[in-house]
N, C-alpha and C positions, 0 to 999 in steps of 0.2 A: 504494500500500500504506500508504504513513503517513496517508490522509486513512483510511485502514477499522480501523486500529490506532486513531486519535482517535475515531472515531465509538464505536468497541465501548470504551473506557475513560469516555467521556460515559454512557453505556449503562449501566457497571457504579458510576459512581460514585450513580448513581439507586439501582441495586437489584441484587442477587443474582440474576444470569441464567443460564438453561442454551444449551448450542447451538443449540437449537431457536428459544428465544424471540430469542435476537441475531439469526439469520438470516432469522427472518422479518419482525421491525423494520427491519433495514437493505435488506432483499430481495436478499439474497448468500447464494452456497451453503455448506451447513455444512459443508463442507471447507476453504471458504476461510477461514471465521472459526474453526472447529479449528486452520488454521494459524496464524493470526496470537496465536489463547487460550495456544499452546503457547509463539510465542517472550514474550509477555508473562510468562508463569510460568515460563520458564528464566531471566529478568528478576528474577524474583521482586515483579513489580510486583501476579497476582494469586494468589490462592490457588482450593482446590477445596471443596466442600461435598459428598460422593457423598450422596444421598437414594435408596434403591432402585439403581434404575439408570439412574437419572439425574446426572448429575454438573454442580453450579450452579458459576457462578465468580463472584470479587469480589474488590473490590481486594485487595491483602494487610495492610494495617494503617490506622489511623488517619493516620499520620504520611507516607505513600506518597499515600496520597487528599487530604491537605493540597498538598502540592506538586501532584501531577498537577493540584486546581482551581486553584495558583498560576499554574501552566505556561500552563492555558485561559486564566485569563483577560488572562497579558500577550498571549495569541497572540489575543484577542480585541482589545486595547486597542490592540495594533502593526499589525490589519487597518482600522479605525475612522481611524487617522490619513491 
């Protein structure tokens, strides 16, 4: 579960995504990335955009998106060693 919570926060730090479009990039069912979207916004790591009826997500601020690429890239720096 924590590699599909990293993958969908790489996702979001790209671009404002809906359910649809995460789970067909990662090729995971939209139930599973609905649950993992819900505990990150109980988090308040993202926030929601509704368009129609579609509901986009993305990070929730400038300063959460800061750290979240800090976090990647020590977890990138600490695999490299």
């Amino acid at each position: 579960m924590i590699l599909l919570i990293h993958l969908i926060i790489h996702l979001l730090l790209i671009k404002e995504m809906c359910v649809n479009d995460i789970a067909r990039q990662l090729d995971v069912s939209q139930s599973a990335i609905s649950h993992q979207l819900k505990n990150l916004r109980s988090s308040n790591l993202v926030k929601t955009n509704k368009q129609g009826q579609t509901v986009y997500y993305s990070i929730s601020d400038e300063h959460i998106k800061i750290i979240l690429e800090y976090g990647i890239e020590h977890i990138k720096e600490m695999i490299e060693r």
